[in-house]
C-alpha positions as CSV (number, residue, x, y, z in Angstrom):
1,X,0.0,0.0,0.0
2,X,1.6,3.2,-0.8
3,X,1.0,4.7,2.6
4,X,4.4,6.5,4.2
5,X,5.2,4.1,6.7
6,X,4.2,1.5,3.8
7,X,6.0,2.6,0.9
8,X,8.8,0.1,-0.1
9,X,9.9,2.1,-3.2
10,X,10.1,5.8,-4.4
11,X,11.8,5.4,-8.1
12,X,12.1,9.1,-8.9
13,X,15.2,9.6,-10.6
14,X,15.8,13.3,-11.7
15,X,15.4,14.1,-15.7
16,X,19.1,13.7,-15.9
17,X,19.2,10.2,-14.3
18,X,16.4,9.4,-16.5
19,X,18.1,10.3,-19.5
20,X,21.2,8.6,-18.6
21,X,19.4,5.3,-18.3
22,X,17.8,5.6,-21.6
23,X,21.1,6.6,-23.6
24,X,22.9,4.0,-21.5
25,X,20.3,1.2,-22.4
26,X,20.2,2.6,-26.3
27,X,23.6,2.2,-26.3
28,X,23.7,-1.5,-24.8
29,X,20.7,-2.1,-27.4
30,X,22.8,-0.7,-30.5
31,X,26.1,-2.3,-30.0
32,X,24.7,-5.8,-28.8
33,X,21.7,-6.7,-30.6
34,X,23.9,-6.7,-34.4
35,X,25.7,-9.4,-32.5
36,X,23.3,-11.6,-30.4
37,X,20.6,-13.8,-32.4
38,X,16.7,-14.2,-31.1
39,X,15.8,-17.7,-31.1
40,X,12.1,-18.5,-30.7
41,X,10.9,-21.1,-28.4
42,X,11.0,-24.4,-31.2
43,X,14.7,-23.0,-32.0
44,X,15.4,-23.4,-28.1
45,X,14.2,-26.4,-27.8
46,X,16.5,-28.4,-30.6
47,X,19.7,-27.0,-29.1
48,X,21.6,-29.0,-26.4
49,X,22.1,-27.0,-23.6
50,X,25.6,-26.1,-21.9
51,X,25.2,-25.4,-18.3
52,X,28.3,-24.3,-15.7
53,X,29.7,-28.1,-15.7
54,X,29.6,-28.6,-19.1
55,X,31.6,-25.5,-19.8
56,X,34.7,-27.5,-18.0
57,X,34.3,-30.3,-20.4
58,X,33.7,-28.3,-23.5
59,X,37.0,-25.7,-22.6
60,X,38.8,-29.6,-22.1
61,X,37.8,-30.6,-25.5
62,X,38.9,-27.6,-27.2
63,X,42.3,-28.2,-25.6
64,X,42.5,-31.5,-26.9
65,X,41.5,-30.8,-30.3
66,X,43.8,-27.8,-30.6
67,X,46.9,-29.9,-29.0
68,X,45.8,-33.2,-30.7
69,X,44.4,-32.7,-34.0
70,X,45.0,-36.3,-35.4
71,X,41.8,-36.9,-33.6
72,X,39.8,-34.2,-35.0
73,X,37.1,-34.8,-37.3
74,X,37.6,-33.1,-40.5
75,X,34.1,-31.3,-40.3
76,X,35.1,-29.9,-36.9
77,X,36.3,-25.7,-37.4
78,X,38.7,-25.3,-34.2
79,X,38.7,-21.4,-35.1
80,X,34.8,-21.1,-35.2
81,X,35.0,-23.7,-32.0
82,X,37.3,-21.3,-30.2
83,X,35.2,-18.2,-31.0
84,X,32.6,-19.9,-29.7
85,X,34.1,-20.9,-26.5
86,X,35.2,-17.6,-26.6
87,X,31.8,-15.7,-27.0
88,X,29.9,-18.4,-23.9
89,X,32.7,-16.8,-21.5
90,X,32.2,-13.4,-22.7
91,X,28.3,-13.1,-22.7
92,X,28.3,-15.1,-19.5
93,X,30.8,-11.9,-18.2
94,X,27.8,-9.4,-19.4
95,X,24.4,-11.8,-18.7
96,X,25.2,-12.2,-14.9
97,X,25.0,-8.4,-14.3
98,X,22.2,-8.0,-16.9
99,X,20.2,-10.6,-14.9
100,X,20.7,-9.1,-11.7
101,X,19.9,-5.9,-12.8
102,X,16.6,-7.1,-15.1
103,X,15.6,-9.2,-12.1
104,X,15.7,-5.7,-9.8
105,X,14.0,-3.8,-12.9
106,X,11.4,-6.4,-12.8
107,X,10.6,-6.8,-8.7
108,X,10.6,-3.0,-9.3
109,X,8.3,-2.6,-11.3
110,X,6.2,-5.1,-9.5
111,X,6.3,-3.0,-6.2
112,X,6.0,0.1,-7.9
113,X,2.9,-1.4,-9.7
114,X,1.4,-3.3,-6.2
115,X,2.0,0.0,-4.5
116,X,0.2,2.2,-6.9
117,X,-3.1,-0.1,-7.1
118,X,-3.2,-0.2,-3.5
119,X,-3.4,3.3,-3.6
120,X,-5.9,3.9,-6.6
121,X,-8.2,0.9,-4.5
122,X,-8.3,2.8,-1.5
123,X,-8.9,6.0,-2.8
124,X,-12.2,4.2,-4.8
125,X,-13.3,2.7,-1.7
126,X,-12.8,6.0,0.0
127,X,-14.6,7.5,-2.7
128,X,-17.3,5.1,-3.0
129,X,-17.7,5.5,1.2
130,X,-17.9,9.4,0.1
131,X,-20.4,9.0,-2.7
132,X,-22.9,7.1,-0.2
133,X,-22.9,9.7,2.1
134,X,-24.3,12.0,-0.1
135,X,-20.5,13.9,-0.7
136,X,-20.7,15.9,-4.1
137,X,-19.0,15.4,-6.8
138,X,-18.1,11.3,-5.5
139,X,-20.8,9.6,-7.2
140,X,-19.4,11.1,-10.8
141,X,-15.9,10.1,-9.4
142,X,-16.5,6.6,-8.1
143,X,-18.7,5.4,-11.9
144,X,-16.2,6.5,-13.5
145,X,-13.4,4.2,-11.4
146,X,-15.9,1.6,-10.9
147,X,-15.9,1.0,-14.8
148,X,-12.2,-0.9,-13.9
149,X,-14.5,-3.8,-11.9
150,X,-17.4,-4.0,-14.7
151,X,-17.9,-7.5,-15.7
152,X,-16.1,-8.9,-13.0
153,X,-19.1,-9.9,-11.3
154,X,-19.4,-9.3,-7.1
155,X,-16.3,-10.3,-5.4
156,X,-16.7,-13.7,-2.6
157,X,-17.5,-13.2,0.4
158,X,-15.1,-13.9,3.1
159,X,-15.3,-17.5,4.5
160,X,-17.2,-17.2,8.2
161,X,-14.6,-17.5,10.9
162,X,-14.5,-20.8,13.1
163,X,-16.3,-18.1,15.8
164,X,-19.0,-17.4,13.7
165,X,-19.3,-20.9,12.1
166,X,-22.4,-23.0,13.3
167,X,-21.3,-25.2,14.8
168,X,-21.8,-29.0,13.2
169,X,-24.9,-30.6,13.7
């Protein structure tokens, strides 16, 4: 609820800031994205997956097939394997940051988003509470947020309390 002793997050960076996020992210957008590809989900899915431990055995077997090439196959590129390699360590280097920081962006964004319904709910019931009191100007106020909830049918009650329960027969 975004009450003061509530509030869990006041994101209000100055113009400035602002613009110094958006140039910064622009400029992460316009060097990365001419290298990185965008796989959809069916492209995903066919490629075999290297996790931490497999990174071991794959920088192993580049080893070997640079120091021992007699048992290379001849379709097998050591350059392009290298650059590979060479690109999982590097975008590993940026994606651990990246995911931290998206992950905070994101839970952000939540809180900022919880917050601000909490609010707008509890100035409708507030205005709804002054509307049926007879308050001016409410009733025009509280339609017009009330058209949010149209459709959605009334809302459960709360289940009665073991206290107020009849008690079993």
């Amino acid at each position: 609820m975004a009450t003061v002793s509530g509030n869990r997050i006041s994101y209000a960076p100055s113009e400035e800031k602002k613009q110094v996020i958006q140039s910064s992210v622009k400029v992460l957008q316009d060097e990365l994205q001419p290298l990185l590809v965008d796989l959809d989900v069916e492209g995903r899915r066919a490629l075999s997956k290297m996790g931490s431990k497999t990174v071991d055995f794959v920088t192993k077997a580049l080893k070997y097939a640079q120091e021992h090439p007699e048992f290379r196959p001849a379709f097998l590129d050591v350059d392009e394997f290298a650059l590979d390699l060479a690109a999982v360590e590097e975008l590993l280097a940026l994606q651990r940051p990246l995911s931290v920081l998206a992950d905070m962006v994101e839970d952000s964004l939540m809180l900022s988003g919880s917050e601000a319904y909490a609010a707008a709910l509890s100035y409708y019931k507030a205005v709804k509470a002054a509307a049926r009191a007879g308050q001016p100007g409410a009733a025009t106020i509280a339609e017009d947020l009330g058209l949010q909830f149209v459709g959605r049918g009334p809302r459960p009650a709360d289940p009665p309390s073991a206290a107020t329960r009849p008690a079993a027969a």
